[in-house]
N, C-alpha and C positions, 0 to 999 in steps of 0.2 A: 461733442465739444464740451469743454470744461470751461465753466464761467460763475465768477460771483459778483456782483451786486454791493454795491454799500450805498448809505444814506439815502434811502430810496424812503416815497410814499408808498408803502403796496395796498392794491386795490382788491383785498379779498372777497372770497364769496358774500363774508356776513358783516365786514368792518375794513375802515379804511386808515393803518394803521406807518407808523416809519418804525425801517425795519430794514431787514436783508434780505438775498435769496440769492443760492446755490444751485447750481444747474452742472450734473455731473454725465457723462456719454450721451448728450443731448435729452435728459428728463431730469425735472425740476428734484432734487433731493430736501433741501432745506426752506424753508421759508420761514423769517421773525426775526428774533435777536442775531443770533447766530448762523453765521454760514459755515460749511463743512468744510473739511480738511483741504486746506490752500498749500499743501505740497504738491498738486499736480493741476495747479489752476493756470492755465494759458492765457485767460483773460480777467484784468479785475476792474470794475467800471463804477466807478463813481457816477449814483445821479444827480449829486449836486440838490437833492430836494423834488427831484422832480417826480412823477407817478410812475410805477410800474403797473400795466395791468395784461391779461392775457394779450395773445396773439386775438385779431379779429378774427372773426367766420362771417364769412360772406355766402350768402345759401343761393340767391337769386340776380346774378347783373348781366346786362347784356352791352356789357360796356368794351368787348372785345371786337362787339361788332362798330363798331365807332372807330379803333383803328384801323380795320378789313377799308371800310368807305371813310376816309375822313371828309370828304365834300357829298353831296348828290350825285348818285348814279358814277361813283367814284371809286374803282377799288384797286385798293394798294396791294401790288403785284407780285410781294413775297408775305403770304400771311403765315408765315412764322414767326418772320420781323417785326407782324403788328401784335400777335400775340404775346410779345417779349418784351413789347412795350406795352400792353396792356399790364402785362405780369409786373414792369416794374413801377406804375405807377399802383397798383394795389398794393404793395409790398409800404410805397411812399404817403398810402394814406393809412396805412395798419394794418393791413390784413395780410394775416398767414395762411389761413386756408378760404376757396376761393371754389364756389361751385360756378363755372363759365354756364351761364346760358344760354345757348342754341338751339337756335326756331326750327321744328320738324313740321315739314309743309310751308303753306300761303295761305295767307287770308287771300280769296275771292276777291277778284276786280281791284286789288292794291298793287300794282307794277313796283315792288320796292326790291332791290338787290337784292337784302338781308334776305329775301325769302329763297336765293341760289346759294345760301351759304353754308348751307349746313356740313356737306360732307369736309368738305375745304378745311373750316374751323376746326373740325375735333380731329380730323387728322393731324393738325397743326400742333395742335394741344397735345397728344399723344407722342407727335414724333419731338417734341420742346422736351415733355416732361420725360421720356426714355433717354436723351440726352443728356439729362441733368443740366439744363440751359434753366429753369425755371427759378428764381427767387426764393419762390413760397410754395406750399401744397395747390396743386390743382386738382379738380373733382368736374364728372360734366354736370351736369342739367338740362336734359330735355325739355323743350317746352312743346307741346303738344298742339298744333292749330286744328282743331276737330271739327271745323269748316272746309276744310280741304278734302274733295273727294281722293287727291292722290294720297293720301299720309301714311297711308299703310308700304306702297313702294318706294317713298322716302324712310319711312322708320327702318319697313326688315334690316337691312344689310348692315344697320348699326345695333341690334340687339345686344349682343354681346360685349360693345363700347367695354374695355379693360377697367375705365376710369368712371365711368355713370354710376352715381349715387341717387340722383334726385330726377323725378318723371312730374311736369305738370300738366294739367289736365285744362287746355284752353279753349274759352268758348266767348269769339269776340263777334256773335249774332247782334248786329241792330236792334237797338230794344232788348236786350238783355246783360246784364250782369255790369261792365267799365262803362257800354254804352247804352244804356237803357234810357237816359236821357240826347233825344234825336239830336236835340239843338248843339248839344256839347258836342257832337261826331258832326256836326256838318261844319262846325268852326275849327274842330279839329282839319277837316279838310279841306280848308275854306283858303290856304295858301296853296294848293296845288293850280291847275291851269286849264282845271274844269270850271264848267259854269255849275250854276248854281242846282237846271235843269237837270244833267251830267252829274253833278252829287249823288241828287234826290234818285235816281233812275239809278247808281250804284249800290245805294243804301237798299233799297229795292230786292235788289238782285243777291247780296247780302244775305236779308231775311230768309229768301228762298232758300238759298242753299245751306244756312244754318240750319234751318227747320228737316232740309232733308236729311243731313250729312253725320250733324252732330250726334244724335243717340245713335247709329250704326257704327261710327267711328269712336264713341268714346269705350263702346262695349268691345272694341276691335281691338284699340290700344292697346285696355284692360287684360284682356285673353292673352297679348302676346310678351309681357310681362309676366303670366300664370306661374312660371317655373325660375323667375329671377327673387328672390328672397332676400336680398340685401337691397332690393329698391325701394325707397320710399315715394310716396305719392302723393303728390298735392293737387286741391283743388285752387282753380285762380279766381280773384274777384267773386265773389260771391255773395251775393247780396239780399241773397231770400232766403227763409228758412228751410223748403224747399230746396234750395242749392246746397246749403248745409248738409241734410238728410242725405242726398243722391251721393253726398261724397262719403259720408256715415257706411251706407249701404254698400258702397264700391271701396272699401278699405284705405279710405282717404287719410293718410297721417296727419298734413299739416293744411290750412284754411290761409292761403296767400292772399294779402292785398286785400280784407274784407272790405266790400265797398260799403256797407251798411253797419250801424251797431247792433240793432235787428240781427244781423249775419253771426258777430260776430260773439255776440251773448251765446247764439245758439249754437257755434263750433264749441266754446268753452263746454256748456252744458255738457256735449257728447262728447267732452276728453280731447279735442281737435290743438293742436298748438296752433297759433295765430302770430300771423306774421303782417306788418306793415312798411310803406314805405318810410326810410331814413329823412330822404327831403319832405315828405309829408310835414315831419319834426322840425327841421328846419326850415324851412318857409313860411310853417303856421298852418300848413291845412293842406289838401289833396289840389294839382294841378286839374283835375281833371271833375273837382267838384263833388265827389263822394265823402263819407266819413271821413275825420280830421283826426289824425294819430293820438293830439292831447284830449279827443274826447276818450277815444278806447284807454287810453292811459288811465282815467279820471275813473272811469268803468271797471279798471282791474281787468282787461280781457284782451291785453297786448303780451305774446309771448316774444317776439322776437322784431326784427330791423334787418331792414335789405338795403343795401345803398341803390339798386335798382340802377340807376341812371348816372349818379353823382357817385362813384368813390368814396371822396372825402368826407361825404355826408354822416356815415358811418361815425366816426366819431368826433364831428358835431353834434350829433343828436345825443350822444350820449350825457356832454358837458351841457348840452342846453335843457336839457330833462331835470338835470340835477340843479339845475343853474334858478331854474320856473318851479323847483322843488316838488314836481311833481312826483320825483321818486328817489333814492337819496341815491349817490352816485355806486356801491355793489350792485344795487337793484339795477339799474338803470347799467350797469356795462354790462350783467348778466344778459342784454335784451342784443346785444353783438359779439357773444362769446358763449358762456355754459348754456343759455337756452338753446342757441342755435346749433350747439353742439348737440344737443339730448333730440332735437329735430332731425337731424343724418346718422344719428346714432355712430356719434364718434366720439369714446367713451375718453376718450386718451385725449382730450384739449380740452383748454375751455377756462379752464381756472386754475390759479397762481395757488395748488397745493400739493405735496410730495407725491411723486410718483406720476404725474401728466406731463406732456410732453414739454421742452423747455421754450413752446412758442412764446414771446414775450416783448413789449412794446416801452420804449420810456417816453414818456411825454410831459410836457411843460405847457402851460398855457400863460398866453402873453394876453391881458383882456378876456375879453371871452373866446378866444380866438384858441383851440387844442394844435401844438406843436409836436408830430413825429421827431424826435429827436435820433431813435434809434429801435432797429429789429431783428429780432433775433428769430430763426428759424430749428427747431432742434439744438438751441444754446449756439447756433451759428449765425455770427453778424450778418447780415445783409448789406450788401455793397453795392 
């Protein structure tokens, strides 16, 4: 698609400047004063003032499973439909490309749906994105539960997934890593219709099987990966230097969700990209009581933003980063776009410069409040 731009704010890599930009067979040609030759432009869009900055990258959300179940123990009985609607509210909070993540195995003693959802989802996603029903780019994400003695009979049969870019590596053992603090995982659990006794005796049960499960299964994962070369792999929450290391040594690319700055000092150290949550940034701190995004920010050892839970959050965080001047607003939209691109190693998005794909967002902010106004996909509007 052919499209140009006028009186836009563009949000370049290293300045934030008003200007134009030309987008010719869906990859961006021009960018600055001047836009390129308008003899064969199908679209020409006035933004009135408002910002252009890349398409978003979303590396980690499990926000698909939220349409699958939208109640408890509830699942909506075409999940392609809920896919489609996942697809278009990312599309409606910014994001072009979109790594879906889907839970491989169960955590131990948690009766939750999501943990039958696996094959379901990515067939979903496969058969949306072969359609051309999809919005935006989709990509999957494995997420790994390495407490699960079955994961290996869950994982095989999807090795080959067409679309799997991103493999994480989870270890949600009591007393280690998100829940290392008991108290936070029994009030985590503390609305279900267990007693208290019933927790404590789950938590329990928990430990054991993490302690058994996890180093056979993470070394298991690892091996069946050996011969896939466009995977990247992340370690999750990681909180000790220690956890650092082990993903060092196991060819760990990126450090998701550092729960400590301890952790998260020592991923930079080893080269690791670091990734946090978006509503961290926006709420002011971690739900769950671990390191608070604006400390890593403060520290220089924030590479990237997952909206995780929240869509929108995404770019919230970004106007609120710049907003609390913690980092000027390039910087700061670098941390939902070119870092998390150089993360998937997806050379071709990322940044409003000639030659990368024509992913592209306008936005307006009314208060502090960022407005999707419009998204372009390969220079194609989104409808």
């Amino acid at each position: 698609m052919n499209v140009d731009f006028h009186n836009a704010v563009l949000v370049l890599p290293e300045a934030v400047e008003p200007g134009s930009l030309s987008i010719r067979d869906g990859v961006i040609q021009r960018v600055g004063d001047q836009v390129g030759d308008a003899s064969n432009v199908a679209c020409k869009v006035d933004c009135q003032g408002d910002f252009l900055l890349p398409g978003l990258i979303e590396l980690h959300t499990d926000n698909m499973e939220r349409h699958v179940i939208p109640r408890p123990k509830t699942f909506w009985p075409n999940v392609m439909a809920a896919a489609l609607a996942h697809d278009a509210e990312m599309a409606a909070s910014g994001v072009t490309t979109v790594f879906d993540s889907t839970r491989v195995g169960a955590i131990p003693y948690e009766d939750k749906p999501q943990n039958r959802l696996f094959m379901a989802l990515q067939e979903a996603i496969h058969e949306a994105d072969a359609a051309g029903a999809f919005r935006i780019n989709h990509r999957l994400h494995f997420r790994c539960e390495l407490t699960d003695p079955n994961i290996l009979s869950v994982l095989e049969p999807a090795l080959d997934a067409r679309l799997l870019g991103l493999v994480s590596l989870m270890d949600h053992t009591p007393g280690q890593r998100q829940w290392r603090n008991l108290d936070q995982l029994r009030r985590h659990n503390s609305d279900s219709d267990k007693s208290e006794q019933a927790i404590d005796d789950m938590i329990q049960k928990r430990i054991e099987q993490g302690q058994q499960h996890v180093p056979v299964n993470r070394k298991k994962v690892l091996d069946s990966f050996k011969d896939h070369d466009n995977i990247v792999f992340a370690s999750h929450d990681d909180t000790t230097r220690e956890h650092v290391l082990d993903g060092v040594r196991d060819g760990v690319k990126i450090s998701e969700f550092p729960c400590s700055l301890e952790a998260a000092k020592e991923a930079k150290k080893h080269g690791l990209f670091t990734i946090a949550g978006a509503p961290n940034v926006v709420r002011g701190g971690s739900h769950s009581g671990n390191v608070s995004a604006a400390e890593l920010l403060d520290h220089q050892v924030l590479d990237g933003l997952s909206s995780d839970y929240v869509p929108s959050s995404l770019l919230q965080a970004v106007f609120t980063i710049a907003e609390l001047e913690h980092w000027d607003l390039p910087k700061a939209t670098a941390l939902v776009t070119a870092n998390n691109a150089d993360m998937a190693n997806l050379d071709d998005r990322g940044r409003l410069t000639s030659g990368q794909r024509g992913d592209v967002i306008r936005v307006s902010v009314v208060g502090n409040t960022p407005i999707v106004r419009e998204v372009y996909v390969s220079g194609k509007r989104v409808s």
